[in-house]
C-alpha positions as CSV (number, residue, x, y, z in Angstrom):
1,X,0.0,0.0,0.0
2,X,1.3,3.7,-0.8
3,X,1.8,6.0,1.9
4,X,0.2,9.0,1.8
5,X,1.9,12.4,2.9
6,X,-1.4,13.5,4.4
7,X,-3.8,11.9,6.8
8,X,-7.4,11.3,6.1
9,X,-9.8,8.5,7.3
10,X,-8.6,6.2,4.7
11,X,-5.1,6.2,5.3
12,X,-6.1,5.6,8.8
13,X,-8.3,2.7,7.6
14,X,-5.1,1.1,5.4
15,X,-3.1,1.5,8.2
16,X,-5.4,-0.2,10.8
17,X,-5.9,-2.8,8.4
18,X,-2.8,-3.7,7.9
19,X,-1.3,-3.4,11.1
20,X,-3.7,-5.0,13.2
21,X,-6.4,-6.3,11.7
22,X,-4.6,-9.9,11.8
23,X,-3.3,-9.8,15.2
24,X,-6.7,-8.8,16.9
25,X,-8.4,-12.1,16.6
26,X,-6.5,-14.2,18.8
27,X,-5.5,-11.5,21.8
28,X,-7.9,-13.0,24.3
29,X,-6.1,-12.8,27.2
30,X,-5.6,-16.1,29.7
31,X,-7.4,-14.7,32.6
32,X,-10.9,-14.6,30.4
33,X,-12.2,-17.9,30.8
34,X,-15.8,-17.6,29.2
35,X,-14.3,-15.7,26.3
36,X,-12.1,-18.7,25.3
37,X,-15.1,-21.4,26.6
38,X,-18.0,-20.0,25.2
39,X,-16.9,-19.9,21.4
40,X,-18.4,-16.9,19.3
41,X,-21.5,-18.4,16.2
42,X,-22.5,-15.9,13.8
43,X,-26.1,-16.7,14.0
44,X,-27.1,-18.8,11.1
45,X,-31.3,-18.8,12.8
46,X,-31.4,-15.6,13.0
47,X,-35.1,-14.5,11.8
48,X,-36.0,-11.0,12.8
49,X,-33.2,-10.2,14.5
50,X,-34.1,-13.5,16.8
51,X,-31.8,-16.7,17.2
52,X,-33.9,-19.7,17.3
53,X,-33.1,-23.0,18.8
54,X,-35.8,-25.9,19.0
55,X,-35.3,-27.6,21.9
56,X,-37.1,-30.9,22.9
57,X,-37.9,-30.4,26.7
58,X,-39.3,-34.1,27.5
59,X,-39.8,-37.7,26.2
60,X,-42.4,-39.4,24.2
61,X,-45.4,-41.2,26.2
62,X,-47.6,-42.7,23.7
63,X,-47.1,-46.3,25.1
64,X,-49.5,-49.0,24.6
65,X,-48.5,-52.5,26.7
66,X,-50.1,-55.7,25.3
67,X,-49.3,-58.1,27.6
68,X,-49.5,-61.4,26.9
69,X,-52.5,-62.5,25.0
70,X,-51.9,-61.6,21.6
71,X,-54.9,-59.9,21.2
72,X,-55.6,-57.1,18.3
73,X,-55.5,-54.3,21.6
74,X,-56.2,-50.9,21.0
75,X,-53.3,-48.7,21.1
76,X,-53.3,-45.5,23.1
77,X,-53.1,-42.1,21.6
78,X,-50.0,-40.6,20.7
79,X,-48.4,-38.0,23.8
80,X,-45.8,-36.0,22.0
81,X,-42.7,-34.4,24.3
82,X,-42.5,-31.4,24.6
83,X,-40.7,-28.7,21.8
84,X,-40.2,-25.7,22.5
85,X,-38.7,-22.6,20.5
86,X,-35.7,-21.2,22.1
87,X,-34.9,-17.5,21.2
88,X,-32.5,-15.4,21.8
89,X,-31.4,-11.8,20.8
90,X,-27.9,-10.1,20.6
91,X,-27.0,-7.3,23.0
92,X,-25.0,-4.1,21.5
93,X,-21.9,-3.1,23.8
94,X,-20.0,-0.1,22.2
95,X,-16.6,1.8,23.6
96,X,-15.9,4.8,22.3
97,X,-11.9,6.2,22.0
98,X,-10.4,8.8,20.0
99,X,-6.7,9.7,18.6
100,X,-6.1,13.1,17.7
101,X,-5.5,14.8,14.5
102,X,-2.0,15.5,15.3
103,X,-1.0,12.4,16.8
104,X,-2.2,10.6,13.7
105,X,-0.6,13.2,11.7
106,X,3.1,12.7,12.6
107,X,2.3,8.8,12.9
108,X,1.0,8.1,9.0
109,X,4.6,8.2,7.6
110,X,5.2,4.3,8.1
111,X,3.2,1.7,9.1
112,X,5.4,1.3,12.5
113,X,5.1,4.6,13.6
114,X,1.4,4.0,13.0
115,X,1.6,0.9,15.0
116,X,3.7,2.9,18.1
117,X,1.4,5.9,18.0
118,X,-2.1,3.7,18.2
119,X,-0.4,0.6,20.4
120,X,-1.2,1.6,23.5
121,X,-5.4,3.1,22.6
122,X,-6.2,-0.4,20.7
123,X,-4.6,-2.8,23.6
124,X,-6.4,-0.8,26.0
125,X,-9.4,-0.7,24.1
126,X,-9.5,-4.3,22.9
127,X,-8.5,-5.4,27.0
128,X,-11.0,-2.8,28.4
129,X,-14.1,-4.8,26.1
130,X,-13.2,-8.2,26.4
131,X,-12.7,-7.3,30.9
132,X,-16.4,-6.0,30.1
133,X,-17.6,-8.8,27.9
134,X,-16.3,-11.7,30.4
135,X,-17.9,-10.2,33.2
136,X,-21.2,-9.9,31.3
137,X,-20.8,-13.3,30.3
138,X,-20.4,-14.0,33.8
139,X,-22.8,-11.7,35.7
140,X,-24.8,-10.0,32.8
141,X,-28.6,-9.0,34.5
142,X,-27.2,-10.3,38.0
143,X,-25.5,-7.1,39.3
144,X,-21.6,-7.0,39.9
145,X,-22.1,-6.7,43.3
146,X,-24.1,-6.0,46.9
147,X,-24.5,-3.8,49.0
148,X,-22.9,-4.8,52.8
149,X,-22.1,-2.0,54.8
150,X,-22.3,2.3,53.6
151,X,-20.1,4.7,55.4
152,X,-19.8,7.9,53.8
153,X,-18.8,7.6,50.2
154,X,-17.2,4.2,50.8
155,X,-19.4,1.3,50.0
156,X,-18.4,-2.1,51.2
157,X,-19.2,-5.4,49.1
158,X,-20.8,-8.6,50.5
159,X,-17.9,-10.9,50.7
160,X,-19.5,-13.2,48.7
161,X,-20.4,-10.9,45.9
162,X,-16.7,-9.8,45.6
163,X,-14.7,-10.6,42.8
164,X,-11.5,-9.3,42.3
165,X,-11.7,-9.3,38.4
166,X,-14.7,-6.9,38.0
167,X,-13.3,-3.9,40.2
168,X,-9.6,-4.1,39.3
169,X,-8.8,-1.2,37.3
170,X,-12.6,0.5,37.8
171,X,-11.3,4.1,38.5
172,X,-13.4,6.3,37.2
173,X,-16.0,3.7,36.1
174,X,-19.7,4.6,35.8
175,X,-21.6,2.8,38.1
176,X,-25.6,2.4,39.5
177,X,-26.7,1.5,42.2
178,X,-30.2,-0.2,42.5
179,X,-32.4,-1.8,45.2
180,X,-33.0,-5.7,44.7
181,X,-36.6,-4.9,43.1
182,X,-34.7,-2.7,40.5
183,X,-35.4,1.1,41.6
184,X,-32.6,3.1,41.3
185,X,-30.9,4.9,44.2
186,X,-28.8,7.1,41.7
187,X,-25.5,6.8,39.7
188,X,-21.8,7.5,40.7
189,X,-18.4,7.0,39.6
190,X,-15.5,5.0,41.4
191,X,-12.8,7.0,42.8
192,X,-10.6,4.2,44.3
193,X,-11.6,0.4,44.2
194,X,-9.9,-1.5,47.9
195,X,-9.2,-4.8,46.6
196,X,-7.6,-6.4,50.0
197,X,-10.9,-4.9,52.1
198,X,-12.9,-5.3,49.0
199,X,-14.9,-1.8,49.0
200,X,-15.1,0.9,46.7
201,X,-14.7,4.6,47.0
202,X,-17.1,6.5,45.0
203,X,-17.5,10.2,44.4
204,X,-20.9,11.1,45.7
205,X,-22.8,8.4,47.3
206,X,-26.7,8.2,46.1
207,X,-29.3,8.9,48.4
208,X,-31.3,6.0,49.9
209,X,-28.8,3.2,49.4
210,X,-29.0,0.6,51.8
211,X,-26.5,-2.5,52.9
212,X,-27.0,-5.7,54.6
213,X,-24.0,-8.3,55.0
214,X,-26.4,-11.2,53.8
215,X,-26.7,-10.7,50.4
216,X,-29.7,-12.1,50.3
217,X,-31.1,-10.3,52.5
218,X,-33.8,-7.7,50.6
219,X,-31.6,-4.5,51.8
220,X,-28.9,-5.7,50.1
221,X,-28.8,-2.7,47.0
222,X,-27.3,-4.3,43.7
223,X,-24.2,-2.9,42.1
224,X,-24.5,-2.4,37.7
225,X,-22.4,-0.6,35.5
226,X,-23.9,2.3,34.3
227,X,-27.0,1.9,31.7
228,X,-26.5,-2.0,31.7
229,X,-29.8,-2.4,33.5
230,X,-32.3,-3.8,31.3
231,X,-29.6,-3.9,28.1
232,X,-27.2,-6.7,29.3
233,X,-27.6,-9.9,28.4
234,X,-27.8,-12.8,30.6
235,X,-24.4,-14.1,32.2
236,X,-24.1,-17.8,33.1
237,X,-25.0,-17.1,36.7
238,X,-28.5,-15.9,35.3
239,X,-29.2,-18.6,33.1
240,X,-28.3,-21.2,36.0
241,X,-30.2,-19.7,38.7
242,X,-33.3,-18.5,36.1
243,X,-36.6,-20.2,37.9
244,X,-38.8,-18.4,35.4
245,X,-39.1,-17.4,31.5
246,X,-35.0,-17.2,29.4
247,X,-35.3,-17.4,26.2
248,X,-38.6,-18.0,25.6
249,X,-39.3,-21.2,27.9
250,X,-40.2,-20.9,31.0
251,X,-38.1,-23.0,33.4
252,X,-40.9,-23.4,36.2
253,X,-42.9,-25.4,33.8
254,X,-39.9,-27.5,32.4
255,X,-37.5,-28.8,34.8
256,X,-35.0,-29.9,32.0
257,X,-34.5,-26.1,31.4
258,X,-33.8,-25.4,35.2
259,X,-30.1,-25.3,36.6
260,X,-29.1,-26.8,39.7
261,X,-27.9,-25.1,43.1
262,X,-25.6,-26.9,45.3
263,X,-25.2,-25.7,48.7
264,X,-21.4,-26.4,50.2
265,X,-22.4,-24.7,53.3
266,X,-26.2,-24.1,54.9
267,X,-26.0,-20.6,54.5
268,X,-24.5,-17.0,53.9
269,X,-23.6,-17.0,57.6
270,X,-22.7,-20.6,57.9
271,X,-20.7,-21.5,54.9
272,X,-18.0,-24.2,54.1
273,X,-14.7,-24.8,51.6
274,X,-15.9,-26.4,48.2
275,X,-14.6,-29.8,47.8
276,X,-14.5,-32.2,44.9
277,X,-17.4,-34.3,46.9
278,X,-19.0,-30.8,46.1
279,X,-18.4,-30.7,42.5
280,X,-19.1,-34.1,41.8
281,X,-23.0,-34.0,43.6
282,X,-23.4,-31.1,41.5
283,X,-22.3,-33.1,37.9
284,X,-24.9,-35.6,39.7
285,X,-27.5,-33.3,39.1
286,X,-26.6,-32.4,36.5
287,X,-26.7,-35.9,35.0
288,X,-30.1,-36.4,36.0
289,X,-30.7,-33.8,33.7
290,X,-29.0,-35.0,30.5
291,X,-25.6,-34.7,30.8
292,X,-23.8,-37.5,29.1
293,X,-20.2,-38.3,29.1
294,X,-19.3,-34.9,28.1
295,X,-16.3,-32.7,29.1
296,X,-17.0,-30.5,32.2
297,X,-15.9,-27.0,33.5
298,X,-15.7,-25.6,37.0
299,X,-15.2,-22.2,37.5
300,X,-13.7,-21.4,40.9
301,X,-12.4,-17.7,42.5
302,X,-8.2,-17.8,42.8
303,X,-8.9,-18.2,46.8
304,X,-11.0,-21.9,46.2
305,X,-8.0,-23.6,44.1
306,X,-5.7,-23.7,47.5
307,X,-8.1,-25.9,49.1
308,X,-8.6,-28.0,45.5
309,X,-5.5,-28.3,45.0
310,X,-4.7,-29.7,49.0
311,X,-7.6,-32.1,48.3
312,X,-6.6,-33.0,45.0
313,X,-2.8,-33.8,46.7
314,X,-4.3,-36.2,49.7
315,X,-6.6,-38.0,47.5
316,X,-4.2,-39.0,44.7
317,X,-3.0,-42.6,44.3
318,X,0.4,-42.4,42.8
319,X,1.0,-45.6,40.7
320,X,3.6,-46.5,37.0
321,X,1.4,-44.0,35.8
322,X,2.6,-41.1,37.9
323,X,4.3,-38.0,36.3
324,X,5.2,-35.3,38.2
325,X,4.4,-32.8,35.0
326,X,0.3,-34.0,36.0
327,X,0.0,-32.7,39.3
328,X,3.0,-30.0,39.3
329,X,2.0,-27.0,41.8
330,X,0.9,-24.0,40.2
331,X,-0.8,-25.6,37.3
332,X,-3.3,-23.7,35.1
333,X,-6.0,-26.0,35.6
334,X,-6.7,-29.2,37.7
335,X,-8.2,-32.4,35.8
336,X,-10.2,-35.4,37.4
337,X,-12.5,-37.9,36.3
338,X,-15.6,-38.1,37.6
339,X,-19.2,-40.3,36.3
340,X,-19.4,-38.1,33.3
341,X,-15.6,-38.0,32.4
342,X,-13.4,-35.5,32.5
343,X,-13.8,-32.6,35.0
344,X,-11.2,-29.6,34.4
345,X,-11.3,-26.9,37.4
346,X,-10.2,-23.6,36.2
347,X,-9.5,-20.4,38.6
348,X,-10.8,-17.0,37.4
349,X,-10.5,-13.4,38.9
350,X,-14.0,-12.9,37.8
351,X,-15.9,-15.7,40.0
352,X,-17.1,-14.2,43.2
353,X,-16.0,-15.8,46.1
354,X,-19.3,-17.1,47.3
355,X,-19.7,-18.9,44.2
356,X,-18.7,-21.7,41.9
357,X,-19.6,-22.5,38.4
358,X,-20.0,-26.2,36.6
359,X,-20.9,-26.6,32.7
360,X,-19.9,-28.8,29.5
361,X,-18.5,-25.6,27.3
362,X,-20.0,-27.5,24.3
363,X,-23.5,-26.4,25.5
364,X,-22.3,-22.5,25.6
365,X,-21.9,-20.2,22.9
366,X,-21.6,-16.7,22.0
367,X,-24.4,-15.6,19.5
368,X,-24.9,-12.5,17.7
369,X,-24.3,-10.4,14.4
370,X,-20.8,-9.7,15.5
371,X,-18.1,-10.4,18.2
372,X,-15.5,-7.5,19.3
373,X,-14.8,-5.8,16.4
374,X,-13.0,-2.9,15.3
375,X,-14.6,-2.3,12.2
376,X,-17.8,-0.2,11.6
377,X,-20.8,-2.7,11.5
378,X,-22.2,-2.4,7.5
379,X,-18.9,-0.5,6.6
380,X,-16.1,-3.4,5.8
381,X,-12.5,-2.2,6.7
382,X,-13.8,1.1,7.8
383,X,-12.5,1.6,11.3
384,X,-11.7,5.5,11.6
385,X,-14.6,8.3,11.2
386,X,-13.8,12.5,11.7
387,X,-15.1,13.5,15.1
388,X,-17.7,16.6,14.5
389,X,-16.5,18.7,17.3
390,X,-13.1,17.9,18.2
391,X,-9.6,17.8,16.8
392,X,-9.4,14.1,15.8
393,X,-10.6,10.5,15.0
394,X,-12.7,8.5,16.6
395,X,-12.4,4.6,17.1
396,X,-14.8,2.0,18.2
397,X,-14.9,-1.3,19.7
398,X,-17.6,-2.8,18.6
399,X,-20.1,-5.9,20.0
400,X,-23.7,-7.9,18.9
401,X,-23.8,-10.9,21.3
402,X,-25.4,-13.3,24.1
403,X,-24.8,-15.8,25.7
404,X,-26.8,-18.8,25.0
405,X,-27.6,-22.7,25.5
406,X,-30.1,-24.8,24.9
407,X,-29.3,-26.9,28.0
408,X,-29.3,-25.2,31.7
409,X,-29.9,-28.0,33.5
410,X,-27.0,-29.5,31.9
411,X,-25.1,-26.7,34.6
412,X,-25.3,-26.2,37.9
413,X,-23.9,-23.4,41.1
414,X,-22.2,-23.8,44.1
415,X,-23.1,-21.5,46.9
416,X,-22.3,-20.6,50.0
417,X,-18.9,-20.9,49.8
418,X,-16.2,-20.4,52.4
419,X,-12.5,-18.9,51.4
420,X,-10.8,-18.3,54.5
């Protein structure tokens, strides 16, 4: 491509294209689990802007026993199971960044002064989305935390709403804050997240918000991110704990579309450690709801994998089949085999501590018009556009997603989990 001596959109464009457009796709970092588990589909179904899915929710029971006689019996109607069509709709999720006109000026001579001039605004971008994506995937229409205690403009989480992962790097984040019934106390920004006592500093703290230790417990306020009430999709802690309608079946009348809930202690104020006996009940119930011999995630917070990984080490039988390289400490992941087959624990910044996650990744995926994208949706290799009142170029990061499966009670939650 020529290089032009001035700047203009599409020199930016050529640039872009050719500088990142090939490294973007595979930059999701290790820390985001659901990003790498729950693999992105262009929707093929997709009729008026709808995903559909049919899903059979039950068995036939049109049975007719004969007995013995060999008579010309009468057979009994037929009693169809039960189909249902599963829907679901992408979510946008847009962020916004800009470059000026002089800094892409003095940058459009070569492509790697291009690529040292816009390094650090597309890293940041691209990690700022995917850090936002994951913990929608995670937490989407469930809140990113509660409300415990509220002293001044410091509000302190309920410990087992914390997770690390979402408030790491939230200065200056947008944030509402809403009672459990959804009326909003007010909006705020974060001034100074406290990861070792887990609160967060805000700058004006809204009227009316109200804490309770017990998450729970009704006073508890939920924490969103700004304008993601109502316009998120639905993370996987949604989708397993759903008792009512997701997309489009309604999980009190079919059981098969339910998740399961496994308690590891008896409640918020008496809990317990998670423990592979844990895990393995809740793959149990999970079996009794279809899962098969199919590969199976748990999701854990960092401060669970200690206590796997001490249980893991006392219950091992070392035999010729030992290798150190299996079981070496500060491994990525921890494998067993349980009654479906393999069971792979994973540890994620983004899984609050009360909580614990199990699923077969092969039921999850990513639907939507378009995963995180650079480019301006309808305008192939477009990226850059003028700003209107402002020195510069703007540049968006770009998303059309959900989260979807067709088999929740293939998945199940831990709860009440102890970390300390």
């Amino acid at each position: 491509m020529a290089i032009e001596s001035t700047n203009t959109v599409a020199t930016l464009d050529g640039h872009f294209k050719e500088v990142y457009a090939s490294k973007i796709r595979d930059l999701v970092p290790e820390g985001m689990k659901m990003l790498k588990l729950a693999e992105f589909s262009a929707a093929e179904k997709l009729l008026g802007n709808l995903y559909h899915q049919p899903v059979v929710l039950g068995l036939e029971h049109g049975f007719t026993y004969g007995g013995s006689a060999g008579d010309a019996f009468l057979l009994n109607a037929a009693v169809a199971s039960p189909n249902r069509d599963a829907q679901v709709k992408g979510h946008e999720l847009v962020l916004v960044s800009a470059i000026s006109v002089g800094a892409a000026s003095r940058s459009i001579s070569s492509k790697a002064a291009f690529e040292q001039e816009t390094k650090r605004l597309v890293q940041n971008m691209l990690k700022s989305t995917q850090i936002r994506m994951e913990i929608q995937l995670m937490y989407g229409q469930s809140g990113i935390g509660k409300v415990a205690i509220v002293a001044g403009n410091v509000l302190t989480l309920c410990a087992s709403e914390w997770a690390a992962g979402i408030w790491s790097g939230s200065k200056n984040a947008a944030i509402e804050i809403r009672s459990q019934a959804g009326v909003l106390r007010g909006t705020c920004n974060v001034v100074k997240p406290n990861l070792k006592d887990q609160t967060v500093e805000v700058d004006l703290m809204p009227a009316g918000v109200s804490g309770n230790v017990d998450s729970e417990n009704a006073a508890a306020d939920v924490i969103y991110f700004k304008g993601s009430y109502n316009k998120e999709f639905a993370g996987l802690h949604k989708i397993i704990t759903n008792t009512s309608t997701i997309f489009n079946i309604d999980a009190a009348e079919f059981d098969l579309f339910k998740g399961n809930t496994v308690l590891c202690g008896t409640s918020e104020a008496s809990k317990a450690f998670i423990s592979f006996e844990k895990i393995e009940e809740a793959i149990a119930l999970c079996m009794e709801k279809g899962l098969t011999e199919e590969d199976v995630v748990c999701l854990v917070n960092p401060k669970h994998w200690n206590k796997l990984m001490t249980d893991q080490a006392a219950k091992r039988q070392y035999d010729s089949s030992y290798s150190s390289e299996k079981i070496e400490n500060g491994s990525k992941s921890l494998v067993f085999y349980g009654q479906n087959g393999k069971i792979e624990i994973h540890a994620s910044l983004f899984v609050k501590e009360g909580f614990a996650y199990v699923f077969p990744p092969a039921e999850l995926e990513r639907i939507g018009s378009s995963d995180i994208t650079f480019e301006r949706p309808g305008f192939p290799g477009k990226f850059f556009r003028e700003m209107e009142s402002a020195n510069g170029y703007e540049l968006r990061a770009y998303s059309d997603q959900a989260l979807f499966t067709s088999a929740p009670g293939k998945m199940a939650v831990l709860k009440y989990i102890k970390t300390n």
